[in-house]
C-alpha positions, -999 to +999 in steps of 0.1 A: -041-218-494-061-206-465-096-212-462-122-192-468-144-173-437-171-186-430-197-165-424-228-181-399-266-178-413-290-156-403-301-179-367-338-180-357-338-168-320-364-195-312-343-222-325-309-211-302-303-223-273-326-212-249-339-189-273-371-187-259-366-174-224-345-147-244-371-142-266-399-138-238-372-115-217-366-096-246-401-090-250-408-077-215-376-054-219-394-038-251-430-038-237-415-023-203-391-009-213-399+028-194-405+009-161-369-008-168-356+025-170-370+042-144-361+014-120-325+013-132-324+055-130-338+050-092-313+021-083-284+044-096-293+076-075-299+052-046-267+037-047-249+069-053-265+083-019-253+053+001-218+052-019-213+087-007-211+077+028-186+051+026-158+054+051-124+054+033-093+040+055-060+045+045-040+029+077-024-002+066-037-020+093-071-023+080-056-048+053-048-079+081-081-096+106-092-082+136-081-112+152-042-111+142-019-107+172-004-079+160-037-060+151-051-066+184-018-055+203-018-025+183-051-019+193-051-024+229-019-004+232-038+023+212-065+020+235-042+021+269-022+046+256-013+085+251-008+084+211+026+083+209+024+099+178+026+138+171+016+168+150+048+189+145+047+225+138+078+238+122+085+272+126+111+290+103+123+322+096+152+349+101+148+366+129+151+343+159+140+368+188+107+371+169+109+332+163+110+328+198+084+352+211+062+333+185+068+299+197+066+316+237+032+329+228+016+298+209+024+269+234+006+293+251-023+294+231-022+261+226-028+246+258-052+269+265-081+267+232-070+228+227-073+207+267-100+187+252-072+179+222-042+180+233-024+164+265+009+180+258+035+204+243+070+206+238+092+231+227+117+238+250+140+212+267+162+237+289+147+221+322+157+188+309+193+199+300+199+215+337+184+184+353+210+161+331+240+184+330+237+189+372+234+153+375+250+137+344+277+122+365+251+102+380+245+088+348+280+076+336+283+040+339+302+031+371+329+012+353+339+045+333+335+062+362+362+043+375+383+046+349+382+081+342+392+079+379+421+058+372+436+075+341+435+107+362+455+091+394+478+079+373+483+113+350+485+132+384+513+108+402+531+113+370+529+153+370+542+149+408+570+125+400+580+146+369+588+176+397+613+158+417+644+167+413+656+133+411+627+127+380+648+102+350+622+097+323+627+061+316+597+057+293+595+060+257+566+081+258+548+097+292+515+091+298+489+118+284+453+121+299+425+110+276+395+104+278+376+110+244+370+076+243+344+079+271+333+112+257+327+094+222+305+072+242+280+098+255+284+118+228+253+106+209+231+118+237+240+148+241+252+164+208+215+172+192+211+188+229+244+213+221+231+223+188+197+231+201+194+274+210+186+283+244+168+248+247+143+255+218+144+223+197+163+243+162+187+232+141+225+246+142+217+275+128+183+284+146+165+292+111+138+260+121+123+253+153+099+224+163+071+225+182+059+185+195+022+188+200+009+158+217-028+150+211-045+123+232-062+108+201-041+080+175-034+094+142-052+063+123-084+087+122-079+110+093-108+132+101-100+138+139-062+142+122-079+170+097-098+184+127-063+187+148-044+202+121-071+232+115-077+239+152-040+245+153-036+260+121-070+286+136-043+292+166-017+300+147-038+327+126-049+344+150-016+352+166-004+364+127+033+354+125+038+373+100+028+403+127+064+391+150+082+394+115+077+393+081+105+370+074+081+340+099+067+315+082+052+280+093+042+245+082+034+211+097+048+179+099+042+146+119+025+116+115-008+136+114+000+153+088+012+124+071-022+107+076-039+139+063-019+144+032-026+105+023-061+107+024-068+140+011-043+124-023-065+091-016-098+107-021-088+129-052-066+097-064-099+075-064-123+105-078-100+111-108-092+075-114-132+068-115-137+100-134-106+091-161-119+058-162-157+065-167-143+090-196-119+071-216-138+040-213-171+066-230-149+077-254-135+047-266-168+027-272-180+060-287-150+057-315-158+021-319-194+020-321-197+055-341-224+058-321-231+084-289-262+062-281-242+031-276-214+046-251-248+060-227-262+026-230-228+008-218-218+031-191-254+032-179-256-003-167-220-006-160-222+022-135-253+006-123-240-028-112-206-005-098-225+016-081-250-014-069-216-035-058-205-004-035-233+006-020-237-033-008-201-032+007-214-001+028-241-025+044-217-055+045-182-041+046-192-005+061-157+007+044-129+009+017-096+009+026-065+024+003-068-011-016-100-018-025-111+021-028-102+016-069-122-013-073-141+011-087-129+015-119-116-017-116-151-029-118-159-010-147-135-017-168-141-056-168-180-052-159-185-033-194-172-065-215-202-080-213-225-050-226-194-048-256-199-081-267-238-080-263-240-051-282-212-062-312-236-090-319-267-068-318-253-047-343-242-076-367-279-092-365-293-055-378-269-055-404-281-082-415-321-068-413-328-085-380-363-066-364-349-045-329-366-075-312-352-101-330-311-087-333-316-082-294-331-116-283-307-134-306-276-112-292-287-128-257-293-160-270-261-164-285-239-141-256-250-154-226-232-188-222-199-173-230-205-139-208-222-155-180-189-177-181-165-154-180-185-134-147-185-163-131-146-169-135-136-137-129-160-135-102-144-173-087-108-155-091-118-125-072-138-149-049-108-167-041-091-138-023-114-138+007-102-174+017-070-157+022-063-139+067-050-109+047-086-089+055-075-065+030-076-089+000-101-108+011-125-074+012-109-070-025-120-108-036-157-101-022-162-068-038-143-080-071-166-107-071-202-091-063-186-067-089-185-090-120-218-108-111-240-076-105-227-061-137-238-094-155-269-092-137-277-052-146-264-055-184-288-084-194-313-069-170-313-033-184-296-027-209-327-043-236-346-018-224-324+010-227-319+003-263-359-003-268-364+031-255-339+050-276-349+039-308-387+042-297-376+079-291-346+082-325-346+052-344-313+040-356-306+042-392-297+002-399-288+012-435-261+033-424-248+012-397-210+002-410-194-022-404-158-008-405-147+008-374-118+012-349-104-025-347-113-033-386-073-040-387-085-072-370-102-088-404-067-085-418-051-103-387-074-129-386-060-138-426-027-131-417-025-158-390-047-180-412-020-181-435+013-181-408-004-206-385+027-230-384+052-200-380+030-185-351+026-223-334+064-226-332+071-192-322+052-199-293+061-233-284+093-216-281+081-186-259+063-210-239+090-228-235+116-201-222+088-186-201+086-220-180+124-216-177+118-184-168+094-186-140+114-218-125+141-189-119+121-164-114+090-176-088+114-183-058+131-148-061+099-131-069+088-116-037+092-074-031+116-071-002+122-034-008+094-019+010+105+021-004+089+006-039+054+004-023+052+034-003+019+058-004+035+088-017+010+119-018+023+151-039+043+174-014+016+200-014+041+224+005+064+244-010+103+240-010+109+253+021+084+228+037+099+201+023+135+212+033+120+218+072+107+186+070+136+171+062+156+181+091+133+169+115+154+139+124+188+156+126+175+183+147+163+150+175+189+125+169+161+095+172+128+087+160+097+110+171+076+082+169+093+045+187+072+019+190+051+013+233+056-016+242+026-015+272+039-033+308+021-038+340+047-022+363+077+001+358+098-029+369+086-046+342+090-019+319+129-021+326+130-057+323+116-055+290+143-027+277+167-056+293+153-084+272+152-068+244+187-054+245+199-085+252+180-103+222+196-074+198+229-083+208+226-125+205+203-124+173+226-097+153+201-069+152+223-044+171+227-030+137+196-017+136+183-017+170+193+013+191+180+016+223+152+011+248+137+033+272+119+030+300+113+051+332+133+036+357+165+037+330+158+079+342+170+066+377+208+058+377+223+028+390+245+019+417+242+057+430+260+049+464+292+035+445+294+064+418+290+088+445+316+078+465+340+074+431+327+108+428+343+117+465+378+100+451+382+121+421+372+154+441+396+149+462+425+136+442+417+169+424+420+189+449+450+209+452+471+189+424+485+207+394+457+209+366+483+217+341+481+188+320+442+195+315+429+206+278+414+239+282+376+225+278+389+200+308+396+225+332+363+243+327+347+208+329+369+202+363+354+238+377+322+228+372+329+192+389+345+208+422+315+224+426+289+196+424+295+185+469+258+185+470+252+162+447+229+132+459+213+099+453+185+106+427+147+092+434+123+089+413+099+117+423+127+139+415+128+130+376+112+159+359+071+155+350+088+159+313+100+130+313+074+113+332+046+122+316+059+101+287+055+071+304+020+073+313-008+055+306-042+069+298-052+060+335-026+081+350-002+051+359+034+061+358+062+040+339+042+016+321+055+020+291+089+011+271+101+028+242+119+012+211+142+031+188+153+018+155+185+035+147+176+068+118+198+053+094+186+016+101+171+008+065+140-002+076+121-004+043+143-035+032+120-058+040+144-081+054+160-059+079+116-045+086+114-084+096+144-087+113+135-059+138+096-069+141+105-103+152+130-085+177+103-068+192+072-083+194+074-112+217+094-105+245+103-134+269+107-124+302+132-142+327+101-145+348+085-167+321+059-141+313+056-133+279+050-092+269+036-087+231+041-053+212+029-039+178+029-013+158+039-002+121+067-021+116+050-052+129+023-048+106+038-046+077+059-079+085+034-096+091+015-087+056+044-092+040+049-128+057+010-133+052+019-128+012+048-153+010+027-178+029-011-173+010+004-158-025+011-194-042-021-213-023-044-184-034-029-180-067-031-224-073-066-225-058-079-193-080-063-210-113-077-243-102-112-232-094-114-213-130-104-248-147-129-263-127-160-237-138-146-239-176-148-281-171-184-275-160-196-252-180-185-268-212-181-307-206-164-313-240-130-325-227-117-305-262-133-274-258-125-269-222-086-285-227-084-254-254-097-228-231-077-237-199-045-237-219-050-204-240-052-191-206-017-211-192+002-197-225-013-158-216-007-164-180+035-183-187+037-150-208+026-125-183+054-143-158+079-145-183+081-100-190+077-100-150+111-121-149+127-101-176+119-064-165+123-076-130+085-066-116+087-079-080+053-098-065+045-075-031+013-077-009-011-059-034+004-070-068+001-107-066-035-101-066-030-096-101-024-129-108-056-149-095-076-121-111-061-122-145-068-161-144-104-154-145-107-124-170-078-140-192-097-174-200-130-148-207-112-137-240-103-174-248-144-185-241-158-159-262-134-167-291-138-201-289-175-207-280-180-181-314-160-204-334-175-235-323-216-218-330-201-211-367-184-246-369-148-254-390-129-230-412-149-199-394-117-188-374-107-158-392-144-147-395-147-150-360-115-131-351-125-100-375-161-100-351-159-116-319-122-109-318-129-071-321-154-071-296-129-094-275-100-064-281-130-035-269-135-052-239-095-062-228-093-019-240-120-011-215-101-034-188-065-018-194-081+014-189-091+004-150-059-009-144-037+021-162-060+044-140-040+033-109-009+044-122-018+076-113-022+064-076-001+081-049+007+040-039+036+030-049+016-005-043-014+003-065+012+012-097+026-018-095-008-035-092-020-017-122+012-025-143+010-065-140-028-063-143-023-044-175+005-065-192-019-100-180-043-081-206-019-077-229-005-111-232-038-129-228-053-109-256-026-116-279-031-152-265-065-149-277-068-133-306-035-147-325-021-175-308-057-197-297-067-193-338-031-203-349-034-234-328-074-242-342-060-234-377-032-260-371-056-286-356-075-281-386-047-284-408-038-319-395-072-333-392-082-321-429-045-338-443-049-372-422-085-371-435-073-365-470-044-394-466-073-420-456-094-411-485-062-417-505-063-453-485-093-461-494-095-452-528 
């Protein structure tokens, strides 16, 4: 048979623990208690005022140092350079006349309301296609050159052989001339070109045009990218497309638009996530507590130390970035636990008749070791992230930490004297307070596993044992390569036809709008980067996803002389031979060619300002700058092919011995996700070793400190174990999950234990039926701030959310089932070995 629950006596607050200081504390709560509230109504509105002027950054680059190679590349080629990226304005509709004079009239407009915005325009690229189809043969290489040459001597002697008279066809087959094989070569530069109308950038059918506006400012800003968009968007009203034909209709597209859409979803992602946090968390301690009063009280000081904890990153941080913008209701639903389990015991001590003075002094008294505990662990697991280079988690460690401290700080400052104040004003009604609430099903599970103690032990000596087996498989595979699972994906706010327009951005140019600059000193050096990097491609393997490289000079053909004169050959050889044998698109070609004599030896003043102005600086310097393209259908968001092409690009060793860095998106994120696979295990080691540590300290009973550490170690072996099953990757925001659950997954194991060790032997189911349920309130009130981010547009942030949430779940059931099994089993031996020596003795 079990044993029965034993229930503690009524305590004397005097005679607890430092009772006294509680007492007196309490004391000045009640006699102050106006001034407390005034001061903690002040501090909130304060804090809200600063909190509203928080910057909120959502570029990705905000999450590694200032001081990373590839941040402060990205920033000086930022700095030195035109943004290379671009608003697009797609243009749609039926009627493509009216299309046209629409697009005709708004360049217009454009570049003359926006020369303080905007450096350029594109729209139409027929300059461009006369410039390369009048001098394209300039640009075949010289070796097919010479064999086009070659193929047509020899095609031509046969034609003039096959007329004598004396002609015996002694071959099996005669030659045929051919030449698509050369054709297929330049075929990929040129066929985007032969689809586009009249030069306007459109897609086969001209339905969708594309206008390229080029702003001089990066697209990292999102208000100077908001500010873009609707001084365009004012253009494009004024001119009323609708006006040119009713079947016109518009939209944008681009990285700007991109950066817009992301923080506009960011913002409302973080306002409804606080907002469904604040309100489920309300309503839930309302259900428990049966009490309005008690869910004010809570959220009152928990909103205090949240909104105290954010308006101190303004001063120290200055911003939040698309990571650390939820730690918002992060904080409250862990900074709440410690008014919960305050206020559980409060209402127990007036149950039992306890004055309002007395039920709150001894509810500090006896809450403050454990809860004071459990902030500083979760604090030192948050803490732990800023010792990381990833400036992103380290930003979430010191405002995770602050977090848990000031909401210590504000619920055993305040929240006496918010509860002094109510009753002064509506007494609470002790004799109806009941005991039976929400989580009541709790009494019944602390008997149940009083009496299945042995079967719950095994069972979990087995799960234990298959989650170490587990996570020996699991760990080394663990990291999220597929970078498509952790994209920021805002609603399309667009309509169908919007999506479908910007979907056929990237057929309609054949290559990325957006490459990544490398920045050179010269335009010689510019070309003997494009080299280098070629080069590289081909001996490392990465052809398959690198492309091409542009720079200026590559506008100026080679070995002009020699092609010129090859040029001469095949003019000639063509001239007055029988074209016969030519397809009919080859004689048409071959017209054309006869009448290219003054073709000449290109110069570089003579490339079109189109094309030059791309390879600007911001100081006017021409052909400073080389362009990288990543083929379109180069899967880039594996994140082994993303590292593959970083490490192609950005360090370029020069035959010179000079050594060229680049950055840019792609760099960045392989280098966070490098940053991860280097600091994730250190971080996570150091965050579970420096909870052990502030356990050891805070309670020096080897015992009581060896139960603790490993009720966390079963919750945390669980957690690893569902992450192996359901195959839940570890990526650069997730992992975090896993130092942070260290240090709110031993607080459930504290409070449980320190209870039972207060009431002393046999008091384990009593202390699961109490403690335990305000244990289960607060891990409630901490899956809520986790489940909020599943809402999150970040693919990143969901996944944070769901490992967070399923560490609660597993150290909760660690907590409340599997820690009192193991006491009850202790128990069990100790009372039977103690029984077997009386026995001796007797």
């Amino acid at each position: 048979m079990g044993m029965n629950p034993k229930k503690d006596p009524t305590p004397d607050a005097n005679n607890l623990p430092n009772g006294r200081f509680w007492r007196g504390l309490t004391e000045l709560g009640i006699r102050f208690d106006w001034l407390f509230v005034i001061v903690s109504v002040v501090s909130i509105a304060i804090s809200l005022n600063y909190v509203r002027k928080i910057e909120i950054r959502s570029d990705f680059k905000e999450m590694l140092p200032e001081d990373f190679k590839s941040v402060i590349e990205m920033n000086r080629i930022e700095k030195e350079l035109k943004s290379t990226s671009t608003l697009l304005v797609m243009v749609g509709g039926e009627n493509w006349e009216a299309m046209k004079n629409f697009i005709n009239d708004l360049v217009l407009q454009i570049r003359a309301e926006l020369p303080d915005l905007v450096y350029d325009v594109e729209y139409n690229a027929r300059n461009l296609y006369d410039f390369f189809d009048k001098n394209k043969y300039l640009y075949i290489d010289y070796e097919d050159l010479k064999e086009i040459y070659r193929r047509l001597k020899q095609q031509i002697d046969y034609e003039k052989i096959k007329q004598s008279p004396f002609y015996i066809n002694l071959e099996d087959e005669p030659p045929k001339f051919d030449i698509s094989d050369i054709e297929e070569k330049y075929k990929k530069d040129t066929s985007n070109y032969q689809n586009h109308k009249e030069g306007y950038f459109t897609n086969s059918d001209a339905t969708l045009a594309i206008i390229i506006v080029k702003p001089y400012k990066g697209s990292t800003n999102a208000d100077f990218a908001e500010y873009l968009i609707s001084r365009v968007d004012n253009v494009i009203t004024k001119l009323n497309p609708k006006s040119y034909d009713p079947s016109l209709k518009y939209a944008f597209g681009g990285r700007y638009k991109k950066i817009v859409e992301q923080y506009r979803s960011l913002v409302g992602d973080i306002l409804k996530s606080i907002t469904l946090c604040v309100s489920l968390v309300g309503i839930l301690l309302v259900a428990h507590f049966k009490r309005l009063r008690m869910g004010i009280w809570m959220i009152i000081v928990v909103l205090q130390g949240t909104l105290l904890t954010l308006a101190i990153t303004r001063f120290k941080i200055g911003y939040l970035t698309s990571q650390t913008a939820f730690l918002g209701s992060i904080i409250v639903g862990n900074g709440i636990d410690y008014s919960i389990v305050i206020l559980s015991r409060f209402l127990e001590e007036r149950r039992r008749g306890q004055s309002l003075k007395d039920a709150i002094s001894i509810a500090l008294s006896t809450t403050w070791r454990a809860t004071i505990t459990s902030s500083l662990t979760t604090s030192a697991a948050f803490g732990v992230l800023a010792m990381t280079e990833v400036k992103g988690f380290s930003q979430f460690g010191i405002i995770g930490g602050i977090g848990m401290v000031m909401c210590w700080l504000m619920t055993y400052g305040f929240l006496p004297s918010w509860i002094s104040l109510t009753e002064r004003v509506s007494p609470l009604n002790v004799s109806k307070l009941s005991s039976i609430d929400m989580l009541s099903f709790l009494e019944s599970t602390g008997r149940w596993v009083e009496r299945h103690y042995a079967k719950i032990v095994k069972a979990a000596a087995i799960a234990i044992g298959i989650s170490i087996f587990l996570a020996i498989w699991y760990l080394p595979r663990s990291l999220e390569y597929d970078f498509s699972k952790l994209k920021f994906q805002p609603k399309p706010r667009g309509g169908a036809w919007e999506i479908w327009a910007g979907d056929q951005v990237n057929s309609i140019f054949g290559q990325s709008v957006t490459p990544t600059a490398v920045l050179a000193d010269d335009m010689a050096e510019a070309k003997e980067i494009c080299k280098t990097i070629k080069a590289r491609a081909e001996e490392t393997g990465a052809s398959d996803i690198f492309e091409k490289c542009k720079s200026f000079l590559d506008y100026v053909p080679e070995r002009q002389a020699e092609k010129l004169e090859v040029l001469k050959d095949i003019r000639e050889l063509l001239s007055g031979s029988t074209l016969a044998f030519l397809s009919e698109k080859q004689k048409r070609e071959v017209l054309k060619f006869k009448k290219t004599f003054d073709l000449t030896e290109l110069t570089i003043d003579e490339i079109p300002d189109e094309i030059s102005a791309n390879f600007e600086d911001v100081h006017g310097r021409r052909g400073v700058v080389a362009y990288i393209y990543s083929y379109t259908t180069a899967n880039l968001w594996d994140g082994k092919n993303l590292i593959r092409f970083a490490d192609l690009i950005r360090k370029i060793d020069l035959p010179s011995g000079k050594t060229v860095w680049s950055s840019g998106e792609f760099v960045i994120y392989a280098d966070l996700l490098k940053t991860v696979a280097k600091e994730g295990p250190k971080i996570t080691l150091i965050s579970f070793l420096a909870v052990a540590a502030l356990v050891v300290i805070f309670y020096l009973r080897s015992r009581t400190s060896f139960m603790m550490i490993s009720n966390l170690s079963i919750g945390i072996s669980l957690l690893i174990a569902i992450m192996a099953i359901f195959k839940i990757k570890l990526n650069f925001l997730n992992f975090v999950a896993l130092p942070i659950s260290f240090g709110i997954g031993v607080d459930y194991g504290i409070n449980m234990y320190q209870r039972y060790i207060l009431e002393g032997k046999g008091s384990m189911a009593h202390v699961t039926s109490t403690t335990g349920k305000a244990v289960a309130l607060c891990s409630a009130t901490t899956i809520i701030g986790y489940s909020v981010l599943l809402i999150s547009s970040s693919k990143a942030l969901q996944s944070f959310g769901m490992v967070a949430v399923i560490g609660e779940i597993t150290c909760l059931t660690a907590a409340i089932i599997i820690l009192p099994a193991i006491v009850h089993y202790i128990e069990k031996r100790k009372g039977k070995a103690s029984q077997e020596k009386a026995q001796e003795k007797a």
